[in-house]
DRENVEXMI-812043 format. One line per 5 residues: number of its first residue (from 1); their letters; for each residue x, y, z of C-alpha. Coordinates in nm, 4 decimals. Each point is the difference from the previous one (the first is absolute). Example, Ala and Ser with C-alpha at 12.3 -4.5 7.8 and 13.67 -1.06 7.14 Angstrom:
1> as> 1.2300 -0.4500 0.7800 | 0.1370 0.3440 -0.0660
***
This chain:
1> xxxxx> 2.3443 0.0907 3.5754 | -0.2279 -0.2671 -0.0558 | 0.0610 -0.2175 -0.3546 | -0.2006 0.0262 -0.2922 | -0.0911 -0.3935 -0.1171
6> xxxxx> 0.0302 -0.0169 -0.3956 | -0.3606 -0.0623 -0.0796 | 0.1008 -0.1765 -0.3444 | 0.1560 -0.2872 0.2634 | -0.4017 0.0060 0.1682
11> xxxxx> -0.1459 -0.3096 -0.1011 | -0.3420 0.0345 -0.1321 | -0.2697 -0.0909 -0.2571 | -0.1473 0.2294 -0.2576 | -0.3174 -0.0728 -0.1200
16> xxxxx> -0.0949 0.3074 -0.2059 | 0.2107 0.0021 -0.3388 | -0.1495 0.0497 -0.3478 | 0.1502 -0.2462 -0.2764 | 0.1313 0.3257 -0.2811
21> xxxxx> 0.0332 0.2328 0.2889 | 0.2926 -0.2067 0.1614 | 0.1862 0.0433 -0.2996 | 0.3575 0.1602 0.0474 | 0.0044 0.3546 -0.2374
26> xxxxx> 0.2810 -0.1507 -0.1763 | -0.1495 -0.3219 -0.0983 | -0.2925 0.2092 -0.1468 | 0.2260 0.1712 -0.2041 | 0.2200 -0.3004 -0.1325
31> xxxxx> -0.3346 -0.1564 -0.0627 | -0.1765 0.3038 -0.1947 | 0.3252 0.0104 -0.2264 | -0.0501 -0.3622 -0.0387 | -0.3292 0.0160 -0.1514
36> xxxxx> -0.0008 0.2836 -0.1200 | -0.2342 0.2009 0.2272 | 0.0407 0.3629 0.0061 | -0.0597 0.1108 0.3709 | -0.1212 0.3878 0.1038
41> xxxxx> 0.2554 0.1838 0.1508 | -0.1385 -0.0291 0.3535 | 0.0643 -0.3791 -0.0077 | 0.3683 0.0781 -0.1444 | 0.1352 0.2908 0.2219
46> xxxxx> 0.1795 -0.2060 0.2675 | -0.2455 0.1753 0.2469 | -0.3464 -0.1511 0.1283 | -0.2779 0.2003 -0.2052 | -0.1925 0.2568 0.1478
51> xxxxx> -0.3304 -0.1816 0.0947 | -0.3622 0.1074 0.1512 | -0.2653 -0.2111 -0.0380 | -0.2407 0.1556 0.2167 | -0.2294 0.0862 -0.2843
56> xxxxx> -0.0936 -0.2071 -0.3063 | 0.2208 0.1437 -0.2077 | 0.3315 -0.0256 0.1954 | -0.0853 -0.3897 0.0452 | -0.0393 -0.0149 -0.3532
61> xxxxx> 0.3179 0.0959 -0.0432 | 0.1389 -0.2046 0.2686 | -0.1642 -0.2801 -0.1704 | 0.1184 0.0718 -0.3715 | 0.4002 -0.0007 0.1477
66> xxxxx> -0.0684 -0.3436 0.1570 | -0.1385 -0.1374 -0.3173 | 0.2829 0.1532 -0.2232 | 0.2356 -0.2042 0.2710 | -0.2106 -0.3145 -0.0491
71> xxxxx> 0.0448 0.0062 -0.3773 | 0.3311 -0.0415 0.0243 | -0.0048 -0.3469 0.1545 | -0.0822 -0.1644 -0.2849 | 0.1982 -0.3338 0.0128
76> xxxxx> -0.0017 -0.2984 0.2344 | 0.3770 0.1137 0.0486 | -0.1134 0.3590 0.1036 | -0.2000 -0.1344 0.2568 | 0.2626 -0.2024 0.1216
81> xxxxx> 0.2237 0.2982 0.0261 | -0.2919 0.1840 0.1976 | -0.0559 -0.2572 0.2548 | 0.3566 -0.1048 0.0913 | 0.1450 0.3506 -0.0255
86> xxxxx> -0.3146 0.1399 0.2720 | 0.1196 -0.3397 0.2342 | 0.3385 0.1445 -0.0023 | -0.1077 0.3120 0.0927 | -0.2588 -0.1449 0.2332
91> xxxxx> 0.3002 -0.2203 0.2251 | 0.2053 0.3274 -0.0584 | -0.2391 0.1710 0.2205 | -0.0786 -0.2512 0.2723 | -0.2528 -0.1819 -0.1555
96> xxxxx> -0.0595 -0.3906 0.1074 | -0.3795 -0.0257 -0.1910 | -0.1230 0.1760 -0.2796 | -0.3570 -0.0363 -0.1231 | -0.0073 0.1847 -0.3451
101> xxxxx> -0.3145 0.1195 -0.1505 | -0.0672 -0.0602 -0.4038 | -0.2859 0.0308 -0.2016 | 0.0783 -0.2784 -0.2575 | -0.2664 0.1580 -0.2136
106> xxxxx> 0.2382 0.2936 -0.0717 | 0.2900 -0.2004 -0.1548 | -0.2401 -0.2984 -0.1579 | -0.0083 0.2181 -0.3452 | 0.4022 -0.0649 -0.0420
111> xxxxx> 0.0382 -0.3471 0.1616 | -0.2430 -0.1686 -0.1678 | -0.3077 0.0079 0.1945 | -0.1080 0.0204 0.3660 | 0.1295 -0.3481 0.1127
116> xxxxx> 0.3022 0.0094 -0.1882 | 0.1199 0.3312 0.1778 | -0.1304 -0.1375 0.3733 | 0.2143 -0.3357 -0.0922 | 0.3019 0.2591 -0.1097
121> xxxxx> -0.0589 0.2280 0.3079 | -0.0136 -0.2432 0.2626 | 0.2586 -0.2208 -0.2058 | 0.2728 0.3176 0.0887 | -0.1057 0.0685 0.3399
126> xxxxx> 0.1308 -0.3855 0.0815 | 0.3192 0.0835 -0.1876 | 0.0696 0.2991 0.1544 | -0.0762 -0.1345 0.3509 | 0.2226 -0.3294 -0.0400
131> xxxxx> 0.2825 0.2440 -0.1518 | -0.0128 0.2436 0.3136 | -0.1110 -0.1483 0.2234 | -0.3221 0.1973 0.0950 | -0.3530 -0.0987 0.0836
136> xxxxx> -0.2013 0.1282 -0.2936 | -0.3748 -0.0656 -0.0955 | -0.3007 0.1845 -0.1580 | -0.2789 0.2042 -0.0280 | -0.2419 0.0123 -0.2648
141> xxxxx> -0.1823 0.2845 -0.0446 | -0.2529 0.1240 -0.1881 | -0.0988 0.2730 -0.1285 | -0.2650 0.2330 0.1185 | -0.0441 0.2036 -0.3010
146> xxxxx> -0.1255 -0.3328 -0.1883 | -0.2816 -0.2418 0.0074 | -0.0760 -0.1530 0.3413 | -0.0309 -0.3281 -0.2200 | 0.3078 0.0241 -0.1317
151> xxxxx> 0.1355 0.0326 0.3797 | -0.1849 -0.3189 0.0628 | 0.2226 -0.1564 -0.2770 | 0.2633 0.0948 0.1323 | -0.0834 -0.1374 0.3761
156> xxxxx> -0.0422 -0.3430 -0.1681 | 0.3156 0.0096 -0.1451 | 0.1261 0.0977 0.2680 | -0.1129 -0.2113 0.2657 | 0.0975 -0.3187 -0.3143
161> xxxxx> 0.3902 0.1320 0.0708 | 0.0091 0.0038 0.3864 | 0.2088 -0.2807 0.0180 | 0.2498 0.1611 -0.2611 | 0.0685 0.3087 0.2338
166> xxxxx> -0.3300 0.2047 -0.0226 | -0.1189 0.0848 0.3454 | -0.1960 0.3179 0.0006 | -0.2400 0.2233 -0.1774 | -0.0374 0.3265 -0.0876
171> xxxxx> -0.1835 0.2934 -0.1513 | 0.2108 0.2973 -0.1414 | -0.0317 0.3349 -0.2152 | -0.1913 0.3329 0.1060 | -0.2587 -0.0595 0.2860
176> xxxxx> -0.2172 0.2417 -0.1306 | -0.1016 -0.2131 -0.2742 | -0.2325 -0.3028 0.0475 | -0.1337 -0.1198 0.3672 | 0.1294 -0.2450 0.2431
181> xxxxx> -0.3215 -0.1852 0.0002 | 0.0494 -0.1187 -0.3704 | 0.2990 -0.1704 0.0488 | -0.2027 -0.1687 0.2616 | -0.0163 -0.3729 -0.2306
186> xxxxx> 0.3515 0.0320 -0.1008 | 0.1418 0.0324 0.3662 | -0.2339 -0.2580 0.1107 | 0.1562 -0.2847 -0.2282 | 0.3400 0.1202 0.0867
191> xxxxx> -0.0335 -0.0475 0.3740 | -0.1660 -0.3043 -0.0584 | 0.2706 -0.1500 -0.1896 | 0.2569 0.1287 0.3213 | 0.1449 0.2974 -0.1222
196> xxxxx> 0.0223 0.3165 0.1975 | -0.2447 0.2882 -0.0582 | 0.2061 0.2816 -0.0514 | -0.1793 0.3037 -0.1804 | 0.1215 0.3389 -0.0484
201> xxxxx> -0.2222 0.2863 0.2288 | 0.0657 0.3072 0.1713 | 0.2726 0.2060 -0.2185 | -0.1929 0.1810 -0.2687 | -0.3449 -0.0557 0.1695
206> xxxxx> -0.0879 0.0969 0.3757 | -0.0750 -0.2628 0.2618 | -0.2952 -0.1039 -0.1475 | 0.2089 -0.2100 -0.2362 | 0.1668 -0.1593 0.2395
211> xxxxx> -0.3175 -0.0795 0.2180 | -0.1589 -0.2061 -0.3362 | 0.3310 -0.1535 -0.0823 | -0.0894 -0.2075 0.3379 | -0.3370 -0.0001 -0.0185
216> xxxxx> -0.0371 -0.1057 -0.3382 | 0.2766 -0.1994 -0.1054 | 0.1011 -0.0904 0.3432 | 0.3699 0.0806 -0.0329 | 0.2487 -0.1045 0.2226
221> xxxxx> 0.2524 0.2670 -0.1373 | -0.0432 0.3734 -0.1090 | 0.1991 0.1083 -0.2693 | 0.1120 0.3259 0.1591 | -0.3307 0.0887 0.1867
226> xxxxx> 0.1787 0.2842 0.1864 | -0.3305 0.2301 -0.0399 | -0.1210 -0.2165 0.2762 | 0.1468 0.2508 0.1715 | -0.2805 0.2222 -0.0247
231> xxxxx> -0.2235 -0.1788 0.1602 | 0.0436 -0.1331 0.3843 | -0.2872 -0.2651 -0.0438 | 0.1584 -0.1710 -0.2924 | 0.3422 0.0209 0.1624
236> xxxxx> -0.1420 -0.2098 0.2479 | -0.1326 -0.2279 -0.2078 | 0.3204 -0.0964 -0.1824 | 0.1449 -0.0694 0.3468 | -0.2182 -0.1868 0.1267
241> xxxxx> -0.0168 -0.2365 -0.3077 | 0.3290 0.0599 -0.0045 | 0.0319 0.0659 -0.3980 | 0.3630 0.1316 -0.1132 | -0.0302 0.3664 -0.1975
246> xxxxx> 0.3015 -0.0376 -0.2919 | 0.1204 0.3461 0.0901 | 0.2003 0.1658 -0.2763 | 0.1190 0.3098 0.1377 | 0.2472 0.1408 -0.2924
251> xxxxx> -0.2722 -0.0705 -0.2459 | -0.2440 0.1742 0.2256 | 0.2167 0.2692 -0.0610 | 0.0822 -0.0196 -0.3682 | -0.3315 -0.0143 -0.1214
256> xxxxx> -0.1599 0.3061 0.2394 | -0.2134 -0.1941 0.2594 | 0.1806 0.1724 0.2862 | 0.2857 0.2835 -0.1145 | 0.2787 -0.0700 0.2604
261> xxxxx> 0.1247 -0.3659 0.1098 | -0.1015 0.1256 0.4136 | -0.3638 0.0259 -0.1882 | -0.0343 -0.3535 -0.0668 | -0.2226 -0.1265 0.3126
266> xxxxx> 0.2429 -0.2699 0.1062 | 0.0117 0.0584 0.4204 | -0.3933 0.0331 -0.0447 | -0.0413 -0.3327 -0.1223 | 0.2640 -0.0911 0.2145
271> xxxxx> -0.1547 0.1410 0.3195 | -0.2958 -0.1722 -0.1012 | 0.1445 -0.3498 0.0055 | -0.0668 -0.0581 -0.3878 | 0.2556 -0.1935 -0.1269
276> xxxxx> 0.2244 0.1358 -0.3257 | 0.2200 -0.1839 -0.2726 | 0.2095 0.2692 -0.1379 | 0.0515 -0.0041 -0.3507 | 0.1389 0.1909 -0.2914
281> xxxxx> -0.2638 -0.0149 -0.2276 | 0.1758 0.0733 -0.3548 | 0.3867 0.0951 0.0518 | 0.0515 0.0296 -0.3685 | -0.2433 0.2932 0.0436
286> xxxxx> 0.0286 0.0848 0.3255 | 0.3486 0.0216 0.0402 | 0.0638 -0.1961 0.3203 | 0.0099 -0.3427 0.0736 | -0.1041 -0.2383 0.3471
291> xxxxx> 0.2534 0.1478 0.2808 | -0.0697 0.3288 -0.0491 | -0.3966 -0.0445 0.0848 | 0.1871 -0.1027 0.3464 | 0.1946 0.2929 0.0019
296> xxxxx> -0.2860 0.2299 -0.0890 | -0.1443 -0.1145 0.3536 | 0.3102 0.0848 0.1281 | 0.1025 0.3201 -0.0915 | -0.3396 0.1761 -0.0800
301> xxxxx> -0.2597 -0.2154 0.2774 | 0.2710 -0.1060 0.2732 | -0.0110 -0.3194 0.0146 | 0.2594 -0.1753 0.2325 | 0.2068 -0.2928 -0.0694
306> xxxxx> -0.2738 -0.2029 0.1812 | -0.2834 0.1312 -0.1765 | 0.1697 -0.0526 -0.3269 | 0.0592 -0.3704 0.0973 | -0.3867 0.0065 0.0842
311> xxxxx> -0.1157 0.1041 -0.3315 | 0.2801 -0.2855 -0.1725 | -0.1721 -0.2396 0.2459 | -0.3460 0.1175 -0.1471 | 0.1110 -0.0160 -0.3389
316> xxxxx> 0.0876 -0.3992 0.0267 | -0.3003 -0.0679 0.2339 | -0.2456 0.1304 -0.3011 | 0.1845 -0.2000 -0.2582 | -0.0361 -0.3519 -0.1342
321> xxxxx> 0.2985 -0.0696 0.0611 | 0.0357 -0.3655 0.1576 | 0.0914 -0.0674 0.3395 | 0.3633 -0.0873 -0.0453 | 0.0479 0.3601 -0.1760
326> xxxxx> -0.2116 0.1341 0.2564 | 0.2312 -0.1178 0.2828 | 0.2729 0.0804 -0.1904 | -0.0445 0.3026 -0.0480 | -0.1661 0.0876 0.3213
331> xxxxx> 0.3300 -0.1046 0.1727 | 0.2133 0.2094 -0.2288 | -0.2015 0.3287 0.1201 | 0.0985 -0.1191 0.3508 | 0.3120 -0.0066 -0.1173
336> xxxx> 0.0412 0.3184 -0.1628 | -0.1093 0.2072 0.3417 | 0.2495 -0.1878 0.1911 | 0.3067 0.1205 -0.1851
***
């Protein structure tokens, strides 16, 4: 019989984690009772809530459980908490690199002010990597449902903390709102202050969003992307540029972009050569963390040992992870197929 590697021991990067999402259910809890936050019941049940945001209203609702989450990290403590607590679970699932994504805008109201809760953020990511050990950096995003100016804020400040552990950029909330081509400015400063262009396309949206994610803001990442799928042209195009799609396959599921985990178009992309960065998305929402993207592929796509390796390999090649963590890590997925 042949033997079944433990994926949590696969080495790998993940590059597709919201800041409030990582958040472990019972820190949420602790935290609400801290400040006082009374929580709906589908945050409190011990289950992941019953999500679809395939129409405007089931995103709002999506939406309105993420920000009664966020208001419970209210103290520079709390976000201490959140960031070492999601490294833990992060090495406790394979992890070597983790590139966070925050919009510091969301947590500025309670830290006192935009730079203050960047300073705070990034601040606990270099705790939490000395203290365990794992390569951690970030994303800033912003937000699609605001002001392209205000996105172009953002890009400045972002760019002005690259050499405190900011290294990408991206562009979250519902893809139905606002176009591509109005981030265009915001994107623009970003990649020319070296940070990776990494927007979020092709989840709620078809391929279309995808296609002006690179031809507008020039990504070099796809936050999910896996509508892609749907079109044979584009798939081509992400190979042969070679951009990374951050596939999310449980939250595929969760929120009703495909209905079955063997939905989610993973051999398609793979068949196509487009590389993928699995990711989990928002556990605390979700309800499943880093390995089990791996073992989705697994069980539900059949991926072999050596494919799974592949995609780890792919996840470290799209970070920014540098070289020494690269080669690091690269050996230890050698490694892991040998035993």
């Amino acid at each position: 019989m042949e033997r079944v590697r433990d994926l949590s021991l696969l080495p790998k990067a993940h590059l597709h984690l919201h800041f409030t999402g990582s958040m472990r259910p019972g820190t949420l809890l602790e935290l609400a009772d801290k400040h006082g936050v009374h929580l709906p019941d589908a945050l409190t049940g011990g289950e992941p809530p019953k999500l679809r945001a395939t129409d405007e209203r089931g995103w709002f609702r999506f939406q309105r459980l993420y920000d009664m989450a966020r208001s419970c990290l209210r103290e520079p403590e709390d976000i201490r908490r959140l960031v070492r607590e999601t490294a833990q679970e992060d090495v406790r699932d394979g992890s070597g690199w983790l590139e966070i994504q925050v919009d510091p805008t969301s947590y500025a109201p309670m830290l006192g002010g935009l730079i203050p809760a960047l300073e705070i953020i990034l601040d606990s990511v270099e705790e939490a990597a000395r203290e365990t050990g794992l390569g951690m950096r970030v994303v800033v995003a912003a937000n699609r449902m605001k002001h392209p100016l205000d996105a172009r804020t953002l890009a400045r400040l972002a760019v002005r903390y690259a050499d405190r552990g900011v290294v990408g950029f991206g562009l979250s909330n519902d893809e139905r709102r606002g176009m591509a081509r109005d981030f265009d400015r915001a994107f623009a400063i970003a990649r020319d202050g070296g940070l990776l262009a990494a927007p979020h396309g092709g989840e709620l949206t078809g391929p279309f969003s995808v296609r002006d994610c690179l031809d507008d803001l020039h990504a070099s990442r796809i936050g999910h992307g896996v509508r892609a799928a749907e079109d044979p042209r584009l798939l081509r195009k992400l190979a042969e540029r070679g951009v990374t799609c951050e596939v999310c396959p449980a939250s595929n599921v969760a929120l009703g972009v495909y209905e079955k985990p063997e939905d989610v178009p993973l051999r398609t992309l793979w068949d196509a050569g487009v590389p993928m960065a699995l990711g989990a998305d928002d556990p605390l929402l979700f309800g499943s963390r880093l390995a089990a993207q791996y073992e989705i592929a697994r069980r539900h796509h059949g991926f072999t040992d050596e494919e799974l390796a592949e995609l780890a390999r792919q996840s470290v090649r799209a970070s920014a992870a540098p070289q020494d963590v690269r080669d690091g890590l690269l050996t230890g997925i050698d490694e892991w197929l040998k035993d």
